[in-house]
C-alpha positions in Angstrom: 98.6 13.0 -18.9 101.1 11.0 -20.8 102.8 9.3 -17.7 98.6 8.1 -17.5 98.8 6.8 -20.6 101.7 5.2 -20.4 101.1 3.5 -16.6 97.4 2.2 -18.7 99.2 1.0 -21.2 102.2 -1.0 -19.2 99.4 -2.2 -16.8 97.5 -3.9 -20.2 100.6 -5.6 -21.6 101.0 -7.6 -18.5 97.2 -8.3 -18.3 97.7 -9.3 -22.1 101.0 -11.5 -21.7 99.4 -13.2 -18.6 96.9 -13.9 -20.3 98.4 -15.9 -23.4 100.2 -17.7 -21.2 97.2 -19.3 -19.6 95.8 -19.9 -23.4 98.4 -21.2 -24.4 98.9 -24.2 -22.1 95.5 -25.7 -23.4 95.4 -29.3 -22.6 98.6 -29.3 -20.7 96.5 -28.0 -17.4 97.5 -30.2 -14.2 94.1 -31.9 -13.8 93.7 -31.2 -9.6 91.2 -33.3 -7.3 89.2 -31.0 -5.2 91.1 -30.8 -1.7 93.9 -32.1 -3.0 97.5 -30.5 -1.7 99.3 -27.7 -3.6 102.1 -30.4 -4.3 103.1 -29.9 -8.3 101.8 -32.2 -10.6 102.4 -33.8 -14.0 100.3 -31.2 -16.8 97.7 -34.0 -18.8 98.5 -34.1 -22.1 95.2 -35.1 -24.4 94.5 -35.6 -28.0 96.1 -38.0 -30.9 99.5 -37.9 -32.7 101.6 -39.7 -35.4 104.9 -40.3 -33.3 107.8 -40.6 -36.2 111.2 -42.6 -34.9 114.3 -42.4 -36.6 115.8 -46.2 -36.7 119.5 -46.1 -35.6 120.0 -49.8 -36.9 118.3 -51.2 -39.9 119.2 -54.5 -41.5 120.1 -55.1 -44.9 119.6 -58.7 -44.8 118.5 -61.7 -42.8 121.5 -62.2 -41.3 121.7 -59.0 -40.0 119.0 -59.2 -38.5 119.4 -62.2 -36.9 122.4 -61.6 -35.9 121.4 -58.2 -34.4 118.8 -60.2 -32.0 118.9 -62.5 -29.3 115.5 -64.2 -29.2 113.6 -65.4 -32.6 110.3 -66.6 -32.2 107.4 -67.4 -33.6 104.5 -67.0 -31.9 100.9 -65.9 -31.1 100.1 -62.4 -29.4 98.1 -63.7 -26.2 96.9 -60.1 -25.4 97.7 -56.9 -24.9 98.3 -55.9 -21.5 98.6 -52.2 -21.2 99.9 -48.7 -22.5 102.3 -46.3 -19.9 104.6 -43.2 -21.0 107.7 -44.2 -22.4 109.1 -41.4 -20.6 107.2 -40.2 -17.1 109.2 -37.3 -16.9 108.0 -36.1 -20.4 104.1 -37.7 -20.9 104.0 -37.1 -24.5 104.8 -40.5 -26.4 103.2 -44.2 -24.6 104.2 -47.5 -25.5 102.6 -50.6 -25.5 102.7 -54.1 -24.0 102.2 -57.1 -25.5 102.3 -60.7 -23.8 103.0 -63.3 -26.8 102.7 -66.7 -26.5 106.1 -68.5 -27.8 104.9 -71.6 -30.4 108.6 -72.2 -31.1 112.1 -70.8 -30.9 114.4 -70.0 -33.8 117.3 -68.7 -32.0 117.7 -68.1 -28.2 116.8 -70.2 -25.1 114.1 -73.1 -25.9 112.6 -73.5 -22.8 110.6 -70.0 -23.3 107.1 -70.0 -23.2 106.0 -66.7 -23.3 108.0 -62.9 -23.5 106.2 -59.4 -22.5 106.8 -57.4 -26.0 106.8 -53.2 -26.1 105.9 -51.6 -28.8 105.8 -47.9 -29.7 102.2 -45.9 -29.4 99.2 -46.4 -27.4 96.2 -44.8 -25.8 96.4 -43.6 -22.2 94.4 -41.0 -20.0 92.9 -39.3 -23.0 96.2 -39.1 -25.3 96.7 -41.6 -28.0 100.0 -41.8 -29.9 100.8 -43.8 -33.2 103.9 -44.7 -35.1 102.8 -44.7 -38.9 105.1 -47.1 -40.3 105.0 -49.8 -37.3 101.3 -50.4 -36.3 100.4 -52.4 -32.9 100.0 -55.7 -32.8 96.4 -57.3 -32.1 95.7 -60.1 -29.9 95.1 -63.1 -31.9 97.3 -62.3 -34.6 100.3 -64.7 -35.6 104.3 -63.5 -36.0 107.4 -64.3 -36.3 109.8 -61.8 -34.3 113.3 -60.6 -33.9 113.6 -59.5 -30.7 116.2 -57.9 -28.4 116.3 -58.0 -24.7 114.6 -54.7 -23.2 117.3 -53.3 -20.5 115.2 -49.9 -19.6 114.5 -49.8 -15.8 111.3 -48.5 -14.3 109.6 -50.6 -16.4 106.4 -52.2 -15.1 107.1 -55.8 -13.7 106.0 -59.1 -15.3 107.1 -62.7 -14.6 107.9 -63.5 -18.2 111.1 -61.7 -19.7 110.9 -58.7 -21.5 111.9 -57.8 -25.1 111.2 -54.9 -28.0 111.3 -56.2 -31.4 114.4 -55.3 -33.7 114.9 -52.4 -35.2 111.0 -52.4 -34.6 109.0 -53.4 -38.2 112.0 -54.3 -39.8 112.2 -57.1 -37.5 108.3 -58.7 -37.3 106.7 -60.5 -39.7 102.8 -61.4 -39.8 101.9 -65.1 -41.0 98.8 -64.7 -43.0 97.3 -68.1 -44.5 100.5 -70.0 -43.3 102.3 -67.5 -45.5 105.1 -64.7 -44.7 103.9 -61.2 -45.1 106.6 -58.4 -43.6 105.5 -54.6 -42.6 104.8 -52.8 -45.7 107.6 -50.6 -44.7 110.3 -53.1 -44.3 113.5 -53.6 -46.0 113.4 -57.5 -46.0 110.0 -57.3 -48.1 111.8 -60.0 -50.3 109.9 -62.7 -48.4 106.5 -61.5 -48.8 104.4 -64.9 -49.6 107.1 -67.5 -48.4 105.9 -70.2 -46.9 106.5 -70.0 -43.1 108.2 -73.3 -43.1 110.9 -71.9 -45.9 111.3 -68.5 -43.9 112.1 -71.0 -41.2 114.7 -72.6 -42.8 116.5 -69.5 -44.1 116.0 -68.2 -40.0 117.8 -71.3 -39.2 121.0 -70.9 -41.7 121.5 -67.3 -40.9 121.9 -68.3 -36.8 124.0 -70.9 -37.2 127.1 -69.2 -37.1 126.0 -65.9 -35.8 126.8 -64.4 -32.6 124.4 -63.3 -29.3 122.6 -59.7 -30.3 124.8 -57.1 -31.2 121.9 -54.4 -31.1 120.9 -52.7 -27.5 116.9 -51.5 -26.7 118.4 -48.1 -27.3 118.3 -48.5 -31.2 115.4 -46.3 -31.4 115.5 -42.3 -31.4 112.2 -40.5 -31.4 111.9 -37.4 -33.3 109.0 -34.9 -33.3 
């Protein structure tokens, strides 16, 4: 009677474990077509997050800054185009991209009339991710950028040259009223309320004897 007992009771802790495993994927289920093939697919992650990215480069002055980027701008975000996982293989985090329309450029080629911009968080296929300190940008609204050159591959293909912004809201600054204001979280809040034509100026001394970028589109490490 106890070898029963036993066999019952071996036979209900796999029953019990298979079955917490199928709980416990929730919202990662692969998503299948009906008649589709048996092939694997990606699981669909769903729901909303607060992605939180450790900066591996963050300036302690305008200079740095601009010495860490190789396009300045100012310019006008001309719309947003769309949202994709930064990484296919793991569909957890998105980013976004932005086409901005170039009014003028502070350091960098001058013949630029638009870039493609990516920034962090998104909403895609029922998952929207968002990066707490570093908002998107909204078409319409006016900045001045840092910006480096973004040297990821895979990335979807657009005619005007791609860029992520410097050591991301450290390095964009919103022009309110024809006046500076910098990301709330930002080291360089020092020129909150400068005239855009003074930030200008002090733009244009800091890249006169500066370098090309020293920073890479790797100066961003996500952590969950």
């Amino acid at each position: 009677m106890s070898k029963l007992v036993r066999a019952i009771a071996v036979i209900l802790l796999i029953l019990g474990t298979l079955s917490a495993s199928v709980l416990a994927q929730g919202n990662r289920n692969p998503k299948r077509p009906r008649g589709a093939s048996a092939e694997p697919m990606e699981p669909v992650i769903e729901g909303a997050g607060i992605t939180t990215i450790d900066l591996m480069f963050v300036p302690k002055s305008l200079n740095e800054l601009a010495e860490a980027s190789d396009l300045i701008v100012e310019g006008e975000v001309e719309s947003v185009l769309e949202s994709r996982y930064s990484n296919s293989d793991i569909p957890v985090d998105l980013d976004t991209d932005l086409k901005i329309s170039v009014k003028r450029v502070l350091k960098g080629a001058k013949d630029i009339k638009s870039v493609v911009v990516s920034q962090p968080g998104g909403k895609l296929n029922g998952l929207e991710t968002k990066v707490r300190e570093d908002p998107l940008m909204q078409e319409g609204e006016h900045y001045i950028l840092f910006l480096i050159e973004d040297a990821r591959v895979n990335l979807p293909g657009y005619k005007d040259p791609r860029y992520i912004i410097t050591a991301l809201w450290h390095g964009r600054f919103k022009i309110e009223d024809s006046k500076i204001k910098p990301n709330p979280t930002a080291t360089l809040k020092a020129y909150e309320g400068r005239t855009v034509d003074s930030f200008v100026s002090d733009i244009l001394k800091a890249t006169s004897n500066t370098p090309a970028g020293i920073a890479s589109s790797k100066n961003r490490r996500r952590v969950r």
